[in-house]
C-alpha positions in Angstrom: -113.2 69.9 -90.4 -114.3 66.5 -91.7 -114.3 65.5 -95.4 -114.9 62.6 -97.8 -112.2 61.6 -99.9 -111.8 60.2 -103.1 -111.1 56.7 -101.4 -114.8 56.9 -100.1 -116.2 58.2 -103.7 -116.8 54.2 -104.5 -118.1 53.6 -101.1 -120.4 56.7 -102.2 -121.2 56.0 -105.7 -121.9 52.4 -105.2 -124.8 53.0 -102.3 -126.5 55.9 -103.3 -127.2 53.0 -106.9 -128.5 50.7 -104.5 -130.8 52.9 -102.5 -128.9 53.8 -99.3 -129.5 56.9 -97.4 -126.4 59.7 -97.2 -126.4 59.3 -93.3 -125.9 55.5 -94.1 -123.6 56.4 -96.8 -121.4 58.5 -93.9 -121.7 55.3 -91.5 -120.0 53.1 -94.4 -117.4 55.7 -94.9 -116.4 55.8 -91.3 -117.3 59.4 -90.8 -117.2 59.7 -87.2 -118.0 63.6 -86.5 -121.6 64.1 -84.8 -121.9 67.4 -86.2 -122.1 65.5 -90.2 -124.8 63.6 -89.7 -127.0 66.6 -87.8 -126.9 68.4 -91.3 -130.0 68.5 -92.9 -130.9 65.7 -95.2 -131.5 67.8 -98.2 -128.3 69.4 -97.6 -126.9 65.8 -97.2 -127.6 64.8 -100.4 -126.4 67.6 -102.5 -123.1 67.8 -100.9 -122.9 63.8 -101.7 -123.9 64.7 -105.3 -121.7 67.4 -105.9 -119.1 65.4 -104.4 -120.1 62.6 -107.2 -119.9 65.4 -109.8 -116.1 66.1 -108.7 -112.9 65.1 -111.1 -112.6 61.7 -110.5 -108.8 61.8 -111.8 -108.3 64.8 -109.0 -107.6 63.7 -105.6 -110.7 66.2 -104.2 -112.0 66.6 -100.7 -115.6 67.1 -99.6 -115.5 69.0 -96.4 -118.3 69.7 -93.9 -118.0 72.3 -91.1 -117.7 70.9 -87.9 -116.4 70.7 -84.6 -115.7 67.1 -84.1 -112.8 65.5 -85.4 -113.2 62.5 -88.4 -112.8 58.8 -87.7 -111.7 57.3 -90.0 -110.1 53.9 -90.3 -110.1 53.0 -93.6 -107.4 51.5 -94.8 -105.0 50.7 -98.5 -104.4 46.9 -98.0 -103.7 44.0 -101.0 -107.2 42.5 -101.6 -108.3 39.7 -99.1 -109.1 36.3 -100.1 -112.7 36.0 -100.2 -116.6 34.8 -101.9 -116.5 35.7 -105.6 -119.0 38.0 -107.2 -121.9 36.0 -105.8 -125.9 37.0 -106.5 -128.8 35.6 -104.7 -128.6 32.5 -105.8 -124.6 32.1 -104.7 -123.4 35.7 -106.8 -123.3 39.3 -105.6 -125.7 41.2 -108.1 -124.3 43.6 -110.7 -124.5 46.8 -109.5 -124.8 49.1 -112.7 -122.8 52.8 -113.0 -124.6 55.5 -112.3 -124.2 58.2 -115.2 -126.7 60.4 -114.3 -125.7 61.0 -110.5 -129.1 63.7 -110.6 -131.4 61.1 -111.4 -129.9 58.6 -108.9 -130.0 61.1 -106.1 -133.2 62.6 -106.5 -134.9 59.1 -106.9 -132.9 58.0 -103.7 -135.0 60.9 -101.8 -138.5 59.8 -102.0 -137.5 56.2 -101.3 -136.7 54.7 -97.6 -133.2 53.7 -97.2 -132.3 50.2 -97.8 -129.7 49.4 -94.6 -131.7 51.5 -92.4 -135.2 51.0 -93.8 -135.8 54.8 -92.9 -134.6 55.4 -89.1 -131.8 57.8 -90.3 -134.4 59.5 -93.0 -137.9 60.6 -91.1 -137.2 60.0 -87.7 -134.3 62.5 -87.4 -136.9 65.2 -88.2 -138.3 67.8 -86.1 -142.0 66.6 -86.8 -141.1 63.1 -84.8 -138.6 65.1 -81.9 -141.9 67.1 -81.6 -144.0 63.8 -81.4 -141.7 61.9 -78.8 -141.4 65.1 -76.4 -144.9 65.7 -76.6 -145.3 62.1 -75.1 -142.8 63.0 -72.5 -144.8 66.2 -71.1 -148.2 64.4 -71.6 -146.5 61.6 -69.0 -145.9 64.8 -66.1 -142.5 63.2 -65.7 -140.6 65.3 -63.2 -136.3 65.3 -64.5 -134.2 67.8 -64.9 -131.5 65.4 -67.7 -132.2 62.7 -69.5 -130.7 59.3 -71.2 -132.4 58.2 -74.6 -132.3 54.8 -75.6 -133.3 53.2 -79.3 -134.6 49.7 -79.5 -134.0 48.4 -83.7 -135.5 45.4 -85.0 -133.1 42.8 -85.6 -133.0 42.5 -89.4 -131.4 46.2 -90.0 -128.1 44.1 -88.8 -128.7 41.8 -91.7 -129.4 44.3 -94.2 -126.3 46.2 -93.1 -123.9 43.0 -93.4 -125.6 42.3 -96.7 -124.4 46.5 -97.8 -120.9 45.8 -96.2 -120.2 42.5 -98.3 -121.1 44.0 -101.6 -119.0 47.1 -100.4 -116.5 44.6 -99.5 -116.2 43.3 -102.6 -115.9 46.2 -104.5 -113.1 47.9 -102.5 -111.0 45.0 -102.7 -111.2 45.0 -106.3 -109.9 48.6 -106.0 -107.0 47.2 -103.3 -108.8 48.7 -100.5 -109.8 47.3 -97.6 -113.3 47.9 -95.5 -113.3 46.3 -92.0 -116.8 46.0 -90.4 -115.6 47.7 -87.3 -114.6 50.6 -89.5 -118.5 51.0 -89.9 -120.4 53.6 -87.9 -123.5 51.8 -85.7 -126.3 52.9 -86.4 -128.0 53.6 -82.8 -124.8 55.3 -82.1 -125.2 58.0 -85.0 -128.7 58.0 -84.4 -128.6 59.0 -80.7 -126.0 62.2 -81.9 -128.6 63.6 -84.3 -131.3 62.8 -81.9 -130.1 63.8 -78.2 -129.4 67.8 -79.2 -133.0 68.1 -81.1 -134.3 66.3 -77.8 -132.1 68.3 -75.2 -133.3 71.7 -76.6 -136.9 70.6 -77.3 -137.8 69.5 -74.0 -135.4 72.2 -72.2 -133.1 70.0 -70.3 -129.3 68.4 -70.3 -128.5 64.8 -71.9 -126.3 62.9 -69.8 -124.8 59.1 -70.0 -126.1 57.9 -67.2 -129.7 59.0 -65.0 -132.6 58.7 -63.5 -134.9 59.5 -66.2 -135.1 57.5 -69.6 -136.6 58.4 -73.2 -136.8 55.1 -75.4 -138.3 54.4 -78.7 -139.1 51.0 -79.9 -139.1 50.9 -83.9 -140.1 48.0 -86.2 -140.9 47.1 -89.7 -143.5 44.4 -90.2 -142.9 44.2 -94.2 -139.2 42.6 -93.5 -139.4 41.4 -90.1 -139.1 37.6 -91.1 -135.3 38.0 -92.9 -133.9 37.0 -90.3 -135.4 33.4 -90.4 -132.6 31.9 -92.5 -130.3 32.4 -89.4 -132.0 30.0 -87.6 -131.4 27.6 -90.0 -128.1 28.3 -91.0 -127.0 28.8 -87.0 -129.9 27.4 -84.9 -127.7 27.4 -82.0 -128.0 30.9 -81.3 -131.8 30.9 -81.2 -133.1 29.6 -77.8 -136.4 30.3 -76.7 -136.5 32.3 -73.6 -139.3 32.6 -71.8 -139.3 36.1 -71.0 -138.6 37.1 -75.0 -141.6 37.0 -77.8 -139.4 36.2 -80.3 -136.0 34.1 -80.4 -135.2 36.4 -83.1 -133.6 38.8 -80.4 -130.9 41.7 -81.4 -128.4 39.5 -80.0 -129.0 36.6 -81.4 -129.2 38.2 -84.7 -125.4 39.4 -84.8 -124.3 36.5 -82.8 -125.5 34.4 -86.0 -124.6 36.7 -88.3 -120.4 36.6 -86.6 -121.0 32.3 -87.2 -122.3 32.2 -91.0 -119.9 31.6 -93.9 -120.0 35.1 -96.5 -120.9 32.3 -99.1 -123.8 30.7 -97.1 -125.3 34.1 -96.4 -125.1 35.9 -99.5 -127.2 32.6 -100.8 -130.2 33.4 -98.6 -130.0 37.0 -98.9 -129.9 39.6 -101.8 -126.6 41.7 -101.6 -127.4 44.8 -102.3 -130.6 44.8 -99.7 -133.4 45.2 -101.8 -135.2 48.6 -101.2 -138.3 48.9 -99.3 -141.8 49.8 -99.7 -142.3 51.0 -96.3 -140.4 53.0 -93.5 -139.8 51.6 -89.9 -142.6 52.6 -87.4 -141.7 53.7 -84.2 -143.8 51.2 -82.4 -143.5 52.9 -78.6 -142.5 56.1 -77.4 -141.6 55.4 -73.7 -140.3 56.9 -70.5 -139.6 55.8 -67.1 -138.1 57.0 -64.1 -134.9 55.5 -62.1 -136.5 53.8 -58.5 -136.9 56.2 -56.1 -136.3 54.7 -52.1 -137.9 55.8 -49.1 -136.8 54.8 -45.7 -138.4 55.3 -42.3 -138.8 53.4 -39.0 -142.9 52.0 -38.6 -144.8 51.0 -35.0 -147.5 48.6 -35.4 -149.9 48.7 -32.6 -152.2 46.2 -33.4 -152.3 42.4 -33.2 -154.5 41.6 -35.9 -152.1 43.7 -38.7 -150.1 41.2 -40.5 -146.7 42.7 -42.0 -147.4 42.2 -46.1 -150.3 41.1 -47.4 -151.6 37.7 -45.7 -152.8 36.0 -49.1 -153.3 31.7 -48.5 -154.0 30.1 -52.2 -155.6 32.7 -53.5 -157.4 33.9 -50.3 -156.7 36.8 -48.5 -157.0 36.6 -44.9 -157.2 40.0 -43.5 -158.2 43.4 -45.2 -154.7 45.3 -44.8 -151.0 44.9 -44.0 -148.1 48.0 -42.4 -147.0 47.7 -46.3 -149.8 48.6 -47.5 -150.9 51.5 -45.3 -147.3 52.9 -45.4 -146.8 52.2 -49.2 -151.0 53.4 -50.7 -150.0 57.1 -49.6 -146.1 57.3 -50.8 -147.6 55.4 -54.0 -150.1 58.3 -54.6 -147.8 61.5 -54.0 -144.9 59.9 -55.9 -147.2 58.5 -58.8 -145.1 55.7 -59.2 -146.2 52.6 -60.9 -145.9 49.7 -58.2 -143.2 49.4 -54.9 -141.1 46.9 -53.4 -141.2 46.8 -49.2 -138.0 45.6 -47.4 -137.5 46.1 -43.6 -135.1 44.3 -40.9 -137.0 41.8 -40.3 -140.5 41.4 -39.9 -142.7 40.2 -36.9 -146.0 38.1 -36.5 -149.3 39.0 -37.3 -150.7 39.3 -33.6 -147.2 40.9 -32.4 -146.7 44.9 -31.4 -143.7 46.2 -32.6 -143.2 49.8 -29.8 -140.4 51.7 -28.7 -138.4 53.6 -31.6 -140.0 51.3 -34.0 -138.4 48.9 -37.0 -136.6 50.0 -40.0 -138.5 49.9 -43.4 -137.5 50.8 -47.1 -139.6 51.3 -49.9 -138.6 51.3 -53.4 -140.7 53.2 -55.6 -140.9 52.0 -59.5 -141.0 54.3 -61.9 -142.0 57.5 -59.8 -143.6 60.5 -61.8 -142.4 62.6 -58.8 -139.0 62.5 -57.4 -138.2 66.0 -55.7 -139.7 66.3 -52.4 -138.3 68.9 -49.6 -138.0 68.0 -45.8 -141.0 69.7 -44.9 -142.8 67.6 -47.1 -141.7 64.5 -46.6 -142.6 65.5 -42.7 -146.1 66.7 -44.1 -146.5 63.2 -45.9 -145.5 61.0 -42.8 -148.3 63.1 -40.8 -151.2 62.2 -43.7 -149.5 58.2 -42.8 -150.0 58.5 -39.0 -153.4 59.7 -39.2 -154.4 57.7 -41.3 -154.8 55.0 -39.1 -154.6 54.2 -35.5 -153.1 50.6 -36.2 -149.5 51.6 -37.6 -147.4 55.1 -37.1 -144.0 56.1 -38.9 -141.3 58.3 -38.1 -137.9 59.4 -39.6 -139.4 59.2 -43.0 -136.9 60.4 -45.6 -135.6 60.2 -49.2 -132.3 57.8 -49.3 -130.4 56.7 -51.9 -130.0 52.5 -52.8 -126.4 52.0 -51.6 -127.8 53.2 -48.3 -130.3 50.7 -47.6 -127.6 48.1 -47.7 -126.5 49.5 -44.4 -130.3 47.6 -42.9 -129.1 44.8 -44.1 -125.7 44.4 -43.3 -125.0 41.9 -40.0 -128.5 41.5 -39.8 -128.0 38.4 -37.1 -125.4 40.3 -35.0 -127.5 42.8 -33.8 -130.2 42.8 -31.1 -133.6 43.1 -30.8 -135.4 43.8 -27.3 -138.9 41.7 -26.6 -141.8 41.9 -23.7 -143.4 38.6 -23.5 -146.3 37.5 -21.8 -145.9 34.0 -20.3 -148.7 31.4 -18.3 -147.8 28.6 -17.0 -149.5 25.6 -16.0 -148.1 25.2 -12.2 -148.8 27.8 -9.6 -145.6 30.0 -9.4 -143.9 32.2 -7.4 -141.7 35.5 -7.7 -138.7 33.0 -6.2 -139.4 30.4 -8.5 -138.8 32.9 -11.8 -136.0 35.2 -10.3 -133.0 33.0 -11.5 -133.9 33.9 -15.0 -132.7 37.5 -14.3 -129.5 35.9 -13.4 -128.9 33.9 -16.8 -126.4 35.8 -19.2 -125.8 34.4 -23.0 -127.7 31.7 -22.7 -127.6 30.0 -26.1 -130.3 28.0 -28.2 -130.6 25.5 -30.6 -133.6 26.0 -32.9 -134.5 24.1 -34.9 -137.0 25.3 -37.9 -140.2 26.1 -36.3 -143.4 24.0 -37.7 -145.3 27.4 -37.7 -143.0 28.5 -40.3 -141.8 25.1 -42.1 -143.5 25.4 -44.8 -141.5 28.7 -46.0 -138.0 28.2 -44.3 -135.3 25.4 -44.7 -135.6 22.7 -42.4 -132.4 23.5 -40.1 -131.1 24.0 -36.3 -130.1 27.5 -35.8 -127.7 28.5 -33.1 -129.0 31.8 -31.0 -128.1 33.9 -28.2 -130.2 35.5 -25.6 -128.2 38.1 -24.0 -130.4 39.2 -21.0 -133.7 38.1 -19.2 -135.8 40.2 -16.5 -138.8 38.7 -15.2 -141.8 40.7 -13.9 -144.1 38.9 -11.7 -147.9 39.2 -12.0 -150.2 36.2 -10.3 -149.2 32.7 -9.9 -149.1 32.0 -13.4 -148.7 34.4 -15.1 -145.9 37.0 -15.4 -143.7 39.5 -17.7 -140.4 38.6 -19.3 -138.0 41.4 -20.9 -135.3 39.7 -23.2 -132.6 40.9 -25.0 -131.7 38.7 -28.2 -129.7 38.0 -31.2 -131.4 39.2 -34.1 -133.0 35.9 -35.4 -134.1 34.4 -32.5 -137.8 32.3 -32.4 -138.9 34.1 -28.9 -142.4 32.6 -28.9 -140.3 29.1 -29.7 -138.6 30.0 -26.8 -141.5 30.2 -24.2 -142.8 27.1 -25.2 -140.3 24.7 -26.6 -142.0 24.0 -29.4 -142.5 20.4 -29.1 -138.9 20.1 -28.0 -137.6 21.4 -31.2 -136.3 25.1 -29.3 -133.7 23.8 -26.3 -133.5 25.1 -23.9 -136.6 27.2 -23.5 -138.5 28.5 -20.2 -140.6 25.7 -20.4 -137.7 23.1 -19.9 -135.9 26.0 -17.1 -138.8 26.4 -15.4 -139.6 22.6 -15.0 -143.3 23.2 -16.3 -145.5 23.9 -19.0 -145.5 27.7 -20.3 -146.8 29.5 -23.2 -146.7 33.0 -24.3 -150.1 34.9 -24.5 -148.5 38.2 -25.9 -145.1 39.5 -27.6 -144.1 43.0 -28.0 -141.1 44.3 -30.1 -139.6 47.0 -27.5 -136.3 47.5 -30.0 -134.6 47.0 -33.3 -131.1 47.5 -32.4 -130.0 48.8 -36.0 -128.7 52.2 -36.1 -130.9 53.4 -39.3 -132.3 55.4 -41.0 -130.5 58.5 -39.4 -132.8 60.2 -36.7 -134.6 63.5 -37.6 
């Protein structure tokens, strides 16, 4: 059971004159049961005018069935030191007595509120639940809960300080004390009148915290510049930012509005807000989806197939890329909007990458479809594969974001396995390349590669090959297997790279070499989990 008191009858009296609404009225008398402000706003009002009609000499209670305990914290202090009366022009404006509390109240109904400019009226209504989950189910979102969020134009913070300093003032006069905290927000009561009407209307559970997200962006054109004295009374707190439209920004809004004087403010602006002509309109009804991540191991079998897209000022240099024939089909089942590709590390354009393949993730943003089962996730890595002959996945799977951490995680401790093709200049034989299978831990200093200079810091990196096995072919040519740190330049390591790679087989091998092919037999990293 929650009630009004007769402590809150000024609090009551005083904003219903000025043109508040009763669910703002409820907010300024610290009412802080959901189930209050989910009545009706008919009902609202007559309970607040009865309540007006009450014995004023007579300590009476208003109460309200409900389930939800009241918070209330206001409090019976000695009056605070503080701005006199002050109107716009440096005094708070009379407010006069309302005699006829019927006139007040019914005239209070056709108008939009004055601190809320209408958010807490219209938009608590079933026609507008209606219209937001009808935008939902047009979207062919799939969730089964839901978080809603409320974006509210700045200057509903100014209009509610400008209510709290007239209220303020009066309660002091009465040796009663209002602390701003003590005020409800407004998103907050919002969000309990709205999440029930939008939990049963679209059939699903509101939680805190999930995937999928319901916002509405409101705003009110008619006073959207009243915030523009802030910035010259506190100019500090408005910074242009160059991914914000405005610098008049929530935040900066309340951050100015904790740094002005009382005095300075209530100069600039009317206290009572004035009542407007228009409600707030809800400016974008808007849902999105938590990421959704896909991980699998890929093959690439061709040597003209660049990793990502191979784009040079503008120009694209070959038609496709593993990301993009991996990504175009989980893109289409999962109806997201765009992806990010991540994968432990990432090979050259004309390099293979065989044996059980390298470790990819995909994170898919803003996905319309997020349940998949096994058998079709195995279905949808089948329509990958034959797709194209140049790429192949396996182990494709649903994971969660903490898990692809685990691809990242001592990325240049583990191994990776290579095949290289070499030539050398001098004539060679199997004697003169056997010693290499005899060479354990040899380590490198690398230097930063010229091929790759222009995107990596200029350093000298310190690798490790673990294992070489040559295979000999003719007498220049012939097959080296290596086992390496994760990291390591191989084709660098054939050739030397103008000295900048020692040692390298080159320099062991007393002669000019190159590499004429490079294969990716293994990516030593133990995920994602084999199907």
């Amino acid at each position: 059971m929650s009630s009004l008191t007769e402590k809150d009858r000024p609090i009551v009296q005083l904003l219903l004159n000025t043109g508040t609404c009763p669910r703002c009225i409820l907010r300024f008398c610290s009412v802080g049961s959901q189930m209050l402000y989910r009545h009706s706003y008919k009902d609202l009002m007559k309970v607040l005018k009865e309540f007006l009609k009450n014995n004023q000499e007579k300590e009476d209670t208003v109460c309200f069935d409900a389930v939800d305990p009241p918070c209330k914290r206001i409090r019976l202090e000695h009056p605070e030191e503080g701005p006199e009366d002050l109107n716009h022009n440096g005094v708070l404006q009379q407010i006069p007595q309302v005699n006829d509390e019927n006139t007040a109240v019914e005239n209070l109904a056709v108008k939009a509120c004055n601190v809320c400019l209408g958010i807490l009226q219209e938009f608590c209504e079933a026609d507008f639940v209606k219209k937001v989950c009808q935008k939902v189910n047009s979207a062919d979102y799939q969730f089964t809960s839901f978080v809603f969020s409320v974006s509210l134009p700045p200057q509903l913070s100014v209009r509610e300080r400008a209510a709290w300093l007239v209220l303020k003032q009066e309660m002091r006069n009465l040796g009663i004390s209002l602390a701003k905290d003590d005020i409800v927000q407004l998103k907050e009561a919002y969000k309990w009148i709205i999440h029930p009407q939008l939990s049963e209307e679209l059939g699903v559970f509101f939680l805190k915290v999930f995937l999928f997200e319901v916002s509405v962006v409101f705003a009110h054109p008619e006073t959207d510049e009243e915030c523009h004295f802030l910035a010259t009374a506190c100019p500090d707190c408005f910074k242009p930012a160059k991914n914000k439209q405005s610098v008049f920004t929530r935040m900066a809004v309340i951050k100015a509005l904790e740094k002005i004087k009382e005095e300075d403010f209530i100069k600039h602006f009317p206290c009572p807000p004035s009542s407007p002509k228009n409600l707030c309109v809800a400016l974008e009804i808007q849902c999105n989806n938590g990421a959704v991540f896909v991980a699998g191991r890929y093959n690439k079998y061709s040597r003209n197939l660049p990793q990502t897209p191979w784009i040079i000022d503008g120009e694209r240099k070959l038609e496709s890329s593993v990301e993009e024939l991996i990504s175009e089909h989980l893109m289409a089942e999962f109806k997201a909007d765009s992806f990010n590709f991540s994968s432990s590390g990432r090979e050259d354009v004309d390099v293979r990458t065989l044996g059980n393949g390298r470790p990819f993730a995909i994170e898919l943003v803003n996905p319309r479809r997020i349940h998949f089962t096994a058998e079709e996730m195995k279905r949808l890595q089948q329509t990958i594969n034959t797709s194209s002959d140049k790429i192949q996945v396996r182990d494709l799977q649903l994971v969660t974001r903490e898990a692809i951490g685990r691809m990242k995680e001592g990325e240049e401790e583990k191994t990776k396995t290579y095949s290289a093709l070499i030539w050398t200049d001098k004539a060679i034989q199997k004697e003169d390349i056997a010693f290499l299978d005899d060479i354990k831990e040899l380590k490198l200093d690398q230097k930063t590669p010229l091929r790759v200079l222009h995107r990596r810091p200029l350093a000298v990196r310190c690798r490790i090959i673990h294992t070489m096995r040559s295979e000999y072919i003719d007498e220049h040519h012939f097959r080296l297997h290596l086992k390496t740190q994760a990291g390591t330049y191989i084709k660098e390591f054939v050739h030397g790279d103008f000295g900048r790679t020692k040692p390298n087989i080159g320099s062991l091998l007393n002669r000019t070499a190159d590499i004429l092919e490079l294969d990716v037999e293994s990516v030593d990293v133990d995920w994602p989990p084999t199907l």
